[in-house]
C-alpha positions in Angstrom: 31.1 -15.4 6.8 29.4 -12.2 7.9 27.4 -10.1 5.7 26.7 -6.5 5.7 24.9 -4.9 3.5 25.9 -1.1 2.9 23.2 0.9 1.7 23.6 3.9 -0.3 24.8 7.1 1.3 26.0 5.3 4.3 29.0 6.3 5.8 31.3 3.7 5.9 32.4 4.1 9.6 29.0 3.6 10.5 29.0 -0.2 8.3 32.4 -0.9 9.9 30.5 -0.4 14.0 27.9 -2.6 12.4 30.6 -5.1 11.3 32.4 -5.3 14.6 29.1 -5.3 16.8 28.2 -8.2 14.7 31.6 -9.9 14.9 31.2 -9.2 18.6 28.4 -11.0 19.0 29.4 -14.1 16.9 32.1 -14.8 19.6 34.3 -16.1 16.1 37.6 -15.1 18.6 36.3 -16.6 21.4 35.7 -20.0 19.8 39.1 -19.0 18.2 40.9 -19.0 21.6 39.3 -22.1 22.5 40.6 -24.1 19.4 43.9 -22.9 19.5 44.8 -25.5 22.0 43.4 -28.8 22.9 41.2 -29.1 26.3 40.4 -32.6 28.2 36.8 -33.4 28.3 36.9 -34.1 32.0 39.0 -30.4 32.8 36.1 -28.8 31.2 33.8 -30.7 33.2 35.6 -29.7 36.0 35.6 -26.0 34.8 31.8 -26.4 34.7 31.2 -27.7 37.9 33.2 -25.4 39.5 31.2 -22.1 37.9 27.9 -24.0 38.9 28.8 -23.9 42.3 30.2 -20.6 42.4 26.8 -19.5 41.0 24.6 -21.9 43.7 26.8 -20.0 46.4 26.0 -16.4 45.2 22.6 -16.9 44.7 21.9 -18.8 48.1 23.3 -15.5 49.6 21.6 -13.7 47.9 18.5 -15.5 49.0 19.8 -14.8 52.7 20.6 -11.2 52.6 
């Protein structure tokens, strides 16, 4: 549960940014999404292994350019 304090004299549009930034930054949708249905260990393995070698690829060119 997040907690924001509001302090006196603050505008509330200014606690609700606050609110969403720190939402935001939770990522509580993003594991939301990722519950919602049911992945197989080995596809996100798969998932993982494919990034890390987009990433090696990118940075070796990097390296060469």
């Amino acid at each position: 549960m997040l907690i924001i304090p509001v302090k006196d004299g603050e505008n509330i549009d200014r606690a609700l940014k606050r609110y969403k930034r720190k939402f935001d930054r939770t990522k509580t949708m993003k594991k939301l999404r990722t519950n919602k249905q049911f992945t197989k260990p080995s596809i996100l393995k798969r998932d993982q292994k494919i990034k890390a070698t987009y990433l090696q690829r990118r940075r070796t060119a990097e390296e060469q350019a």
